[in-house]
C-alpha positions in Angstrom: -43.3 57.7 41.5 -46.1 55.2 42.3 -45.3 52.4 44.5 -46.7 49.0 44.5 -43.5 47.0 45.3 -42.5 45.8 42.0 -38.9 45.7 40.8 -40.5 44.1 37.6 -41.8 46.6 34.8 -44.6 44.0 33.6 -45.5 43.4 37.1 -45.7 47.0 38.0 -48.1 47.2 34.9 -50.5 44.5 35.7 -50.9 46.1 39.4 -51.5 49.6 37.6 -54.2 48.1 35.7 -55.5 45.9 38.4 -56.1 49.5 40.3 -57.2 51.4 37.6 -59.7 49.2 37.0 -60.9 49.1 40.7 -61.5 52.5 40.3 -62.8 53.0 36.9 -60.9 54.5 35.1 -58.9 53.7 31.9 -56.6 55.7 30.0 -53.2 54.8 28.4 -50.2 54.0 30.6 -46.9 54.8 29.5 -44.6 53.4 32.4 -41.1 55.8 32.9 -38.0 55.2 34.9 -37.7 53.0 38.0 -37.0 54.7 41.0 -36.1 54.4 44.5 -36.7 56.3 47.4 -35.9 55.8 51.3 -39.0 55.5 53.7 -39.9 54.9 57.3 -39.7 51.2 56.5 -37.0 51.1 54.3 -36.2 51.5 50.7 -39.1 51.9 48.3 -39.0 50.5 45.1 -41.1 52.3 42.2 -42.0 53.7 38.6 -42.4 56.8 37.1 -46.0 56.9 35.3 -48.2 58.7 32.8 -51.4 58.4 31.6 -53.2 59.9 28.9 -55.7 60.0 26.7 -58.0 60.1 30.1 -61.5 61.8 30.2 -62.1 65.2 32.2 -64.1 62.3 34.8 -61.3 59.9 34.8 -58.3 62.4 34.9 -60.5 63.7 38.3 -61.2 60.4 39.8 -57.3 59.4 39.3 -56.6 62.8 41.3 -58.8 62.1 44.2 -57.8 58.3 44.2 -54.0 58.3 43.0 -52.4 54.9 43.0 -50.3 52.4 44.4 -48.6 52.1 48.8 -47.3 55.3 49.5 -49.9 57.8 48.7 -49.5 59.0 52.3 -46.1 60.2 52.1 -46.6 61.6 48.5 -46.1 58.8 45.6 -48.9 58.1 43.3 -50.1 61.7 43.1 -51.0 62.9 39.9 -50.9 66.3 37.9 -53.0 66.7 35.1 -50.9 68.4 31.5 -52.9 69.4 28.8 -50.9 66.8 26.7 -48.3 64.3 26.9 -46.6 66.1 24.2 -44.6 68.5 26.5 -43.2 65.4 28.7 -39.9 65.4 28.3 -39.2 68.9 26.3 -36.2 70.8 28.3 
């Protein structure tokens, strides 16, 4: 779940690409369920997120970086797949 504290889909999608591009990386987003989860401060409101079609430099920097508020408590990490093809599959 990445956080940026959107309820809005298209919102939440401008701020992804406002910080992908801060840290240079580009790629294709594919935007999943919202989701909520209960913090410190309250209730967080977030998305679900995928990228692909990211370079071995990019999917690495994305890593390191992640995205969105609540990287400290474990939203916005990312796991690289080998493809997006297995998303999904039971």
């Amino acid at each position: 779940m990445v956080v940026f504290g959107h309820d809005d889909e298209a919102a939440f999608l401008a701020e992804c690409g406002r910080a992908l591009a801060a840290i240079d990386v580009t790629g294709h987003v594919v935007c999943g369920k919202a989701q909520a989860r209960l913090g410190e401060t309250g209730e967080m409101r977030g998305f679900s997120l995928m990228l692909h079609g990211l370079n071995s430099a990019h999917a690495l920097q994305l890593q390191h970086h992640g995205l969105g508020s609540a990287r400290k408590i474990g939203c916005g990490i990312f796991v690289s797949h080998k493809t997006a093809a297995a998303v999904g599959e039971n």
